[in-house]
C-alpha positions as CSV (number, residue, x, y, z in Angstrom):
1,X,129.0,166.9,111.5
2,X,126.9,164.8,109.7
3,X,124.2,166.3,107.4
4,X,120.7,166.6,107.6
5,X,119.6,163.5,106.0
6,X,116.8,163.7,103.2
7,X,116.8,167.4,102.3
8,X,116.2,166.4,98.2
9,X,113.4,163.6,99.1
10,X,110.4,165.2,97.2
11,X,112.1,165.1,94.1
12,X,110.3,163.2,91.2
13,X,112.4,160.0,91.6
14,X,110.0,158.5,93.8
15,X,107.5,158.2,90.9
16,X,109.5,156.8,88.6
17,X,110.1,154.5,90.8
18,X,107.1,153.1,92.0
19,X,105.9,150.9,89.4
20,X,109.5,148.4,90.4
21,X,108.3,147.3,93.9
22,X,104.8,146.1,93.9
23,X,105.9,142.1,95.7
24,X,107.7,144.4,98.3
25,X,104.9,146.1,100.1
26,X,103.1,144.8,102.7
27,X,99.2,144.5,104.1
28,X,99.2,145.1,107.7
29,X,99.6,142.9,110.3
30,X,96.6,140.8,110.3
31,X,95.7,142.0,114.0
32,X,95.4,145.8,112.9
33,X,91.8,147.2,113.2
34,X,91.0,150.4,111.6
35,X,88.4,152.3,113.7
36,X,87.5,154.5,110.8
37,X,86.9,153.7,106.8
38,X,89.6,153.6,104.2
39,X,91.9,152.5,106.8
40,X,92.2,155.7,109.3
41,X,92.8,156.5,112.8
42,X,92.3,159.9,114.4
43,X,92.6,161.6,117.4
44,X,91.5,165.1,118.4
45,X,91.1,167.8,120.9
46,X,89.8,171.5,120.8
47,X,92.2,174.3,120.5
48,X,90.7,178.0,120.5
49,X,87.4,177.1,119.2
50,X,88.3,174.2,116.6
51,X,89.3,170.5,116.4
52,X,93.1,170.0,116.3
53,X,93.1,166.5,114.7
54,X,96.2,164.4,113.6
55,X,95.1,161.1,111.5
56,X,96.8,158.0,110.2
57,X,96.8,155.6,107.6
58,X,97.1,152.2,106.5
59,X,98.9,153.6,103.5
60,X,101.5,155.1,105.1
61,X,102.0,152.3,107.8
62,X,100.6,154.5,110.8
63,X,102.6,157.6,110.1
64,X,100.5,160.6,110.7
65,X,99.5,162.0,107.1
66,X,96.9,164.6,108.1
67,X,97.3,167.6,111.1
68,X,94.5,170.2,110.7
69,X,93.4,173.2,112.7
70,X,91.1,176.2,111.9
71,X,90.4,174.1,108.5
72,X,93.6,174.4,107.5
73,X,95.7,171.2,106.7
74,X,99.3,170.8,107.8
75,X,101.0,168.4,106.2
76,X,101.9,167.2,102.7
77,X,101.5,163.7,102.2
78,X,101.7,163.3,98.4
79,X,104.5,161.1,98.2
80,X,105.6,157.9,101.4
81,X,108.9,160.0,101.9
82,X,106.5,162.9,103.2
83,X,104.2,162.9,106.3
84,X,105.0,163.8,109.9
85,X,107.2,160.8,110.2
86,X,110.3,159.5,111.5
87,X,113.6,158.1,109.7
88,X,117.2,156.9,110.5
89,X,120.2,156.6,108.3
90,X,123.1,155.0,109.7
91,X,127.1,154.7,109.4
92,X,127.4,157.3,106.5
93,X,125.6,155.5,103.9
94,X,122.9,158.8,104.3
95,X,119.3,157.8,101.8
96,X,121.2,154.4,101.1
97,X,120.6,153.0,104.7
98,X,117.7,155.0,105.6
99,X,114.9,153.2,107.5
100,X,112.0,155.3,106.9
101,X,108.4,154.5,109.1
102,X,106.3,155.3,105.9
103,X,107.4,153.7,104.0
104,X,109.8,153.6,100.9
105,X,111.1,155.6,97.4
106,X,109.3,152.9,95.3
107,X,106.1,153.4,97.1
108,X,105.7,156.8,95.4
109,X,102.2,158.2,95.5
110,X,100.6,154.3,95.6
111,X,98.2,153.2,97.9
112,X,100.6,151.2,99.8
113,X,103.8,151.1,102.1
114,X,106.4,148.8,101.8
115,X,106.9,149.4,105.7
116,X,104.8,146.9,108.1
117,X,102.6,148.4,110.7
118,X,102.1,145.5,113.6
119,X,100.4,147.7,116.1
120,X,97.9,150.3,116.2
121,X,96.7,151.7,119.4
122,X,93.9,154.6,119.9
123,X,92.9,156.8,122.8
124,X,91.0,160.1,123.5
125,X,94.0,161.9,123.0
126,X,96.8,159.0,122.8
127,X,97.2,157.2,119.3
128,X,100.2,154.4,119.2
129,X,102.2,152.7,116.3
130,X,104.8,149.7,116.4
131,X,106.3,149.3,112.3
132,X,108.9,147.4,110.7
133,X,110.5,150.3,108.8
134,X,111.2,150.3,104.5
135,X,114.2,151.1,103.1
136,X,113.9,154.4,101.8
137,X,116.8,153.2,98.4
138,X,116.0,149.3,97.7
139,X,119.5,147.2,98.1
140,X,122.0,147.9,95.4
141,X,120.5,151.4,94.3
142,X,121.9,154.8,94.6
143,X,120.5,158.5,95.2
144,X,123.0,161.3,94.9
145,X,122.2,161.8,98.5
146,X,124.3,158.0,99.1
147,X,128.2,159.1,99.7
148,X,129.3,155.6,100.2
149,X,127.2,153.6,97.3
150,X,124.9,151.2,98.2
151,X,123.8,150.3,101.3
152,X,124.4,147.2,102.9
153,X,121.0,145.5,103.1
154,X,119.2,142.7,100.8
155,X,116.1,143.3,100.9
156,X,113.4,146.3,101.1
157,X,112.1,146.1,104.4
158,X,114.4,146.2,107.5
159,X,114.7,144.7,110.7
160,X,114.3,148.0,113.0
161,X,111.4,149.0,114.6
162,X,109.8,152.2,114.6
163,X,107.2,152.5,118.2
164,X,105.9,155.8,118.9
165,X,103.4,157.8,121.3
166,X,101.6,160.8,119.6
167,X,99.5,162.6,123.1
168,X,97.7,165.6,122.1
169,X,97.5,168.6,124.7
170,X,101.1,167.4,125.8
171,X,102.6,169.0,129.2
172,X,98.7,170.5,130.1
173,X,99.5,173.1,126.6
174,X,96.4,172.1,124.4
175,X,98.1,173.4,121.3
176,X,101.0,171.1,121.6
177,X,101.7,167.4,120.8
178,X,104.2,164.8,122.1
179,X,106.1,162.6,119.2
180,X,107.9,160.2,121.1
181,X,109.6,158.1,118.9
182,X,111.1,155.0,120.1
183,X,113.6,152.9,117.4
184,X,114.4,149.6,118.2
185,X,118.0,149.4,116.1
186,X,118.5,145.8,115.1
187,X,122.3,145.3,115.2
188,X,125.0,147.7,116.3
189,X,126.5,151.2,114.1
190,X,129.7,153.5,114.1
191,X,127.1,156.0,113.5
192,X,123.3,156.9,113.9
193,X,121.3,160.2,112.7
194,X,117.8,159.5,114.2
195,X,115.4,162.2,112.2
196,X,113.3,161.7,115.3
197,X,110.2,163.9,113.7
198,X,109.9,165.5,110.4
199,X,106.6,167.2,108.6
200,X,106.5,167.9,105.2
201,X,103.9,170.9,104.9
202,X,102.3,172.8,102.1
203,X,104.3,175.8,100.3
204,X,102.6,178.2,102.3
205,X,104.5,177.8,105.5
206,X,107.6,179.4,103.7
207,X,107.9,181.9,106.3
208,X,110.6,180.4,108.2
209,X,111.4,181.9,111.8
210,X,113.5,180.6,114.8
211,X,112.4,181.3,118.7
212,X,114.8,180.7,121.7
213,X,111.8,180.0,124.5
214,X,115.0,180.9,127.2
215,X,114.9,183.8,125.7
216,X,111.4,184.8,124.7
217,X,113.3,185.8,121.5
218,X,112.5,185.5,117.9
219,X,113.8,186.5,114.0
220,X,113.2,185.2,110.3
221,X,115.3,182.8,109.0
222,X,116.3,182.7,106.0
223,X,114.8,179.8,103.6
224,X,118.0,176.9,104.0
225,X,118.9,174.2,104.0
226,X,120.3,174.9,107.4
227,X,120.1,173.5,111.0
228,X,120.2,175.5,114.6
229,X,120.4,175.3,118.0
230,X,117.2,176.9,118.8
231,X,113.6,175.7,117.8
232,X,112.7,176.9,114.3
233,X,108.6,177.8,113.0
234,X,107.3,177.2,109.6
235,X,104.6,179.8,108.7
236,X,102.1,181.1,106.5
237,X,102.9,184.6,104.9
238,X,100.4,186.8,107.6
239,X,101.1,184.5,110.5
240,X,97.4,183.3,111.3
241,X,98.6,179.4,110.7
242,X,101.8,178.2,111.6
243,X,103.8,174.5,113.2
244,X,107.0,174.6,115.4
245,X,108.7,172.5,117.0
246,X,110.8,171.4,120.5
247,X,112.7,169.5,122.4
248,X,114.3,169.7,125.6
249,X,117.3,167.5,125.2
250,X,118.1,169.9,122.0
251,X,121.1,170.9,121.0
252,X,123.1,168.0,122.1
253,X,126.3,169.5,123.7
254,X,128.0,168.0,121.0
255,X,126.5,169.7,118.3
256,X,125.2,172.6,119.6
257,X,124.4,174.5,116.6
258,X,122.2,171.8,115.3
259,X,119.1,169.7,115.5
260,X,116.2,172.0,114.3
261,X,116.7,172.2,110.5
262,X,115.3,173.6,107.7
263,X,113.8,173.1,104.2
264,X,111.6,174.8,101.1
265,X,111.3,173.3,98.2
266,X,108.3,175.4,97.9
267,X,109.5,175.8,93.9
268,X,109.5,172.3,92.6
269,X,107.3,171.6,90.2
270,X,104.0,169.4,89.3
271,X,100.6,169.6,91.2
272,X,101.6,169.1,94.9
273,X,104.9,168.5,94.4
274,X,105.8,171.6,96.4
275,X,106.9,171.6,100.0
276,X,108.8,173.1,102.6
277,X,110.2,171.4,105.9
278,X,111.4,171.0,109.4
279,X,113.2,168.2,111.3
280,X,113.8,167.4,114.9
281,X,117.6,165.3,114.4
282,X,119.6,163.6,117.3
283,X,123.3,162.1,116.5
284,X,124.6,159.3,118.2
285,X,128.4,157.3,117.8
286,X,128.9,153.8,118.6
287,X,124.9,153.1,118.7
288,X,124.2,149.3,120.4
289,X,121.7,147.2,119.2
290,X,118.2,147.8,121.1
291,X,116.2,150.6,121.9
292,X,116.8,154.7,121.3
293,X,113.8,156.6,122.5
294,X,113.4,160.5,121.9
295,X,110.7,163.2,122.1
296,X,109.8,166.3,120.0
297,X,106.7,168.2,120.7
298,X,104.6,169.8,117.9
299,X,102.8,173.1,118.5
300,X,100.4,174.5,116.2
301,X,98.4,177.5,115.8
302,X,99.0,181.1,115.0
303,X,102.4,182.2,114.8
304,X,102.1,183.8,118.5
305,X,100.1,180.3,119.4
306,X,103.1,178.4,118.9
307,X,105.8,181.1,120.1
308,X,103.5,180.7,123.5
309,X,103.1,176.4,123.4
310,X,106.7,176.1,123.5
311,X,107.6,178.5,126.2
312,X,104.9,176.6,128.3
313,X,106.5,173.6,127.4
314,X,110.1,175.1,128.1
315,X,108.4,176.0,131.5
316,X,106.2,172.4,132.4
317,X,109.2,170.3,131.5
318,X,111.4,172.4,134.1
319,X,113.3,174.4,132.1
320,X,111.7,177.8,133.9
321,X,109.6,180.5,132.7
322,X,110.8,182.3,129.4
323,X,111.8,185.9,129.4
324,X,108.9,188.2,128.1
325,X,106.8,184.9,126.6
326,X,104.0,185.5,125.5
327,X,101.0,184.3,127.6
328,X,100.4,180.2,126.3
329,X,97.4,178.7,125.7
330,X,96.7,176.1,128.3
331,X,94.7,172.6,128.4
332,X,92.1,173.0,131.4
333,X,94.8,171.2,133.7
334,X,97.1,173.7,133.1
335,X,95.9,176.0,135.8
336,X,98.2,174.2,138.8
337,X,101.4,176.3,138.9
338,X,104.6,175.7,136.7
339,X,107.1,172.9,138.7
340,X,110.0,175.3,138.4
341,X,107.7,177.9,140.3
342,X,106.8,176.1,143.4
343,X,108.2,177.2,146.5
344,X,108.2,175.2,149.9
345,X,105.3,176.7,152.4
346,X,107.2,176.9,155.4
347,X,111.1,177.9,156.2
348,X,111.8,175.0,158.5
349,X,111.6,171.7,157.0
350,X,109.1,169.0,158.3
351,X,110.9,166.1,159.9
352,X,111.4,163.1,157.6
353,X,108.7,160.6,157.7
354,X,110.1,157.1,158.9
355,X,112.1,154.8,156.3
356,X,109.7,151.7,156.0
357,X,111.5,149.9,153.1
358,X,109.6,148.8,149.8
359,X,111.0,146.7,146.9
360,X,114.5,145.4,147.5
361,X,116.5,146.6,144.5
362,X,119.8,144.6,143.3
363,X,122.8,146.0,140.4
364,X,124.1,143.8,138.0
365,X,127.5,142.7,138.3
366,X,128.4,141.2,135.1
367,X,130.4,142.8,132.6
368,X,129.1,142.6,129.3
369,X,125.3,141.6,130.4
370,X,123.9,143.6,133.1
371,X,127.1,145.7,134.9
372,X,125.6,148.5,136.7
373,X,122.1,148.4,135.9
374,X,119.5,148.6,139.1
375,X,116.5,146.0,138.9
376,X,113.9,143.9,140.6
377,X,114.8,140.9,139.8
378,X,118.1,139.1,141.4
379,X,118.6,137.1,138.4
380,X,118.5,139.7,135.4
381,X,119.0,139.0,132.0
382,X,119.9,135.6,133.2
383,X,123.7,137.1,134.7
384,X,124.7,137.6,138.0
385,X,123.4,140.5,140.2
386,X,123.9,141.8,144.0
387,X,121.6,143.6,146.8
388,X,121.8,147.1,147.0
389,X,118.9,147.5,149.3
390,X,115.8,148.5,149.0
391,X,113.1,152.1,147.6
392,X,110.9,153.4,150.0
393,X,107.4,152.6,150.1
394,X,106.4,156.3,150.7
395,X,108.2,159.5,150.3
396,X,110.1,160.8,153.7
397,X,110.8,164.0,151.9
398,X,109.8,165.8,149.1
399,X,112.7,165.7,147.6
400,X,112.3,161.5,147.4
401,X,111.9,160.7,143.6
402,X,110.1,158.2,142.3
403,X,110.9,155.2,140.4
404,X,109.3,152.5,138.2
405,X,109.9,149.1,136.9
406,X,109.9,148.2,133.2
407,X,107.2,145.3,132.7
408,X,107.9,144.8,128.7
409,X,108.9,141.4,128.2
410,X,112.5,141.6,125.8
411,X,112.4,144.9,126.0
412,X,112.9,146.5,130.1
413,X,111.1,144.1,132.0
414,X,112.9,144.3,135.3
415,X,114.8,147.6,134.9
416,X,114.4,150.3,137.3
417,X,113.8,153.6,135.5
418,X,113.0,157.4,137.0
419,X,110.7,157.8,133.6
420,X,107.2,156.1,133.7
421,X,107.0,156.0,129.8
422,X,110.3,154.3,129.4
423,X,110.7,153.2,126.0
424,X,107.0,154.1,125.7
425,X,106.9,150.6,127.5
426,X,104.7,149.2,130.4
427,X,105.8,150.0,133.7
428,X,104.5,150.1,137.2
429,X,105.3,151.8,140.4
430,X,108.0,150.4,142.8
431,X,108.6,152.8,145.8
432,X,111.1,156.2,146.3
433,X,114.2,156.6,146.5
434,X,115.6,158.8,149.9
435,X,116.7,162.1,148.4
436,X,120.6,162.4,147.6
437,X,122.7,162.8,150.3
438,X,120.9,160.3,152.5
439,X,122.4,157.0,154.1
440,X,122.5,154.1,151.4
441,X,123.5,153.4,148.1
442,X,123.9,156.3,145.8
443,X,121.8,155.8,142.5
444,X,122.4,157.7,139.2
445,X,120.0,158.4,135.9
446,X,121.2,158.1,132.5
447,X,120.8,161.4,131.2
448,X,121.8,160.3,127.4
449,X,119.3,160.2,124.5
450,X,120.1,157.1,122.5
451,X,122.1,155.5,125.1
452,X,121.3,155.7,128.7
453,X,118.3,157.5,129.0
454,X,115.9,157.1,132.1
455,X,118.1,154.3,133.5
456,X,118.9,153.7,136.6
457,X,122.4,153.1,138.2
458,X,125.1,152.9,140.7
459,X,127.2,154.1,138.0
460,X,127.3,158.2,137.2
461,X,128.7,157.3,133.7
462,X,126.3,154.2,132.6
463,X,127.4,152.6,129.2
464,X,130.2,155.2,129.1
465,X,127.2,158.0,128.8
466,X,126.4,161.2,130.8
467,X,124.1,160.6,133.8
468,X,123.1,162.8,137.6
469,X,122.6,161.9,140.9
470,X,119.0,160.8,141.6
471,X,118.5,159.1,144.9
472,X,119.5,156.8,147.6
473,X,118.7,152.9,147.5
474,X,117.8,152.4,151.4
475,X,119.4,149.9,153.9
């Protein structure tokens, strides 16, 4: 199993380092417009009586370097390894081929990021970023955290992208907050491990505790290194402030003892050089070139606040009520009743509504190109494709999903997908699909972070990844 990557990053070398890479970092894109001075964004929403804000900055390339709640801040930012960020290290080479969104070793404490932020985005409670992700180790260096030696790059700035989608009050829970992190891999790897969310936060969250939202249960955890299965909560000593975090597609069923880890380094020394840790880390094999999107949702509070945002978010993301969770604190649209809870009003079911078809779907039928994947468009990505029929233009059932249509140019423009967000991408409405089991072509959703996530099919194992029946294509 691969380890966590970047457990030793707020050690000292970053400041030694930063005086070697001034030519390598970059300005923003010349289209980026700060809304506030000094280069800032910042979005916020009231939680229990006080602003929860989360802010970015130009010098950290739009990674978010400021989460406060109850006057209390949240994250470290002293050093660009820091943050509530997002990283990657690929094929085994761990900090030595390590794209890191804000930016890179050399950076230090400076002013600057050698990443390049391109886009900035800001709602009410929405606040976007597109960068071209640093290097954390320049090419031909070495950490002791670099098993094979250097990494194979040339220069200090990769080619992958980092686009993610930070929504406060995610799921209706006002205490909690989506981090859907999207990386756009340049070229192919054997290996991937995509630290999909990380914050560094002050020393005093050093009370380390894990909390199984299935179960409603939760114990102190000892300080690490270490990873789990089961969502893990940094925590000041008398529980008033504290920061977890989830994810529904964690554990992946191939390391299910993993992907909520661990750190303190709440002893090292030097003013605000101490820190502790947590990570939210998916591992992939044989990773194509292109897009990886995952999410991780942030809950803040109390100690009992966050225990109660993630069994809410356990709950509005299907996963059904927790046992003996405590009661969560709900955004004012939270008052509709959970999904899992909703129970059909009558015992005999209405009779289905007629079929009138919508937009004619087709599947790709060329190896190598498009095999298997369900668009729009009868020539996609330029290969050959054939009619599968068509979605419905309204639901017959309730039990009719859905679907959408990327719109992204070079990224899903054309793909049918069952996730709206896709890629954190434009997409629009294209019809439903008849519930399985009806007359037509049998459709499938990838159900693979990293690989064939939110895709749809007529192939149950899409790119040779895991996927579930979602609907019928009419004829």
């Amino acid at each position: 199993m691969t380890a966590p990557i970047r457990p030793t990053r707020p050690a000292c070398a970053a400041l030694l380092l930063a005086g070697f890479a001034g030519s390598a970092r970059a300005a923003d894109a010349p289209s980026i417009a700060w809304p506030e001075p000094g280069g800032r964004a910042t979005i916020s929403r009231p939680f229990k009586g006080s602003p929860l804000a989360v802010g970015v900055s130009s010098r950290t390339a739009g990674a978010i370097d400021s989460l406060t709640w109850g006057g209390t801040q949240f994250i470290n930012a002293r050093d660009h390894g820091r943050e509530l960020q997002s990283a990657a290290a690929f094929d085994g080479y761990g900090e030595c081929l390590n794209p890191t969104e804000a930016g890179s070793d050399a950076d230090g404490t400076g002013p600057r990021s050698t990443s390049l932020l391109t886009v900035l985005q800001v709602g009410a409670d929405t606040l976007e970023t597109r960068s071209q992700m640093a290097y954390w180790i320049g090419p031909g260096a070495t950490t002791g955290n670099c098993p094979k030696g250097p990494g194979p790059h040339a220069g200090p700035r990769s080619n992958d992208v980092l686009a993610k989608r930070v929504t406060l009050g995610a799921e209706g829970v006002a205490n909690a907050i989506a981090y859907r992190a999207t990386y756009v891999t340049a070229e192919p790897h054997a290996s991937a491990t995509f630290e999909a969310a990380t914050a560094y936060m002050p020393p005093d969250f050093a009370q380390f505790w894990s909390y199984d939202p299935a179960t409603g249960r939760s114990a102190p955890l000892s300080a690490g290194p270490a990873e789990q299965g089961v969502p893990v909560i940094l925590a000041n000593a008398d529980g008033s402030r504290a920061m977890g975090v989830y994810s529904p597609a964690l554990p992946q069923p191939s390391v299910p003892n993993a992907g909520y880890g661990r750190f303190n380094f709440a002893t090292l020394p030097g003013p605000g050089n101490a820190t502790v840790k947590w990570n939210c880390v998916f591992r992939e094999n044989n990773v194509p070139a292109g897009a990886h999107s995952y999410t991780c949702y942030v809950v803040v509070g109390t100690l009992e606040d966050v225990k109660a945002g993630i069994a809410a978010l356990r709950t509005a993301l299907g996963g059904g009520p927790a046992a003996q969770a405590p009661q969560a604190a709900q955004a004012p649209r939270a008052a509709q009743a959970p999904r899992a809870a909703i129970a059909p009003q009558a015992a005999v079911a209405p009779p289905p509504a007629p079929r009138a078809p919508g937009t004619a779907l087709y599947v790709g039928t060329q190896g190598g190109c498009n095999a298997g994947e369900v668009t729009i468009d009868p020539g996609y990505k330029g290969c050959a494709t054939a009619p599968i029929g068509a979605t419905l233009a309204q639901p017959g059932n309730p039990g009719d999903p859905p679907v959408y249509v990327g719109t992204a140019a070079g990224l899903d423009a054309g793909l049918v997908t069952s996730n709206p967000r896709h890629l954190d991408a434009g997409t629009r409405p294209i019809g439903y699909l008849a519930r399985p089991g009806s007359g037509g072509t049998p459709l499938y959703v990838g159900t693979q972070a990293g690989c064939n996530a939110g895709v749809v099919s007529t192939n149950p194992a899409h790119l040779d990844c895991s996927g579930a029946p979602l609907g019928v294509a009419v004829r």
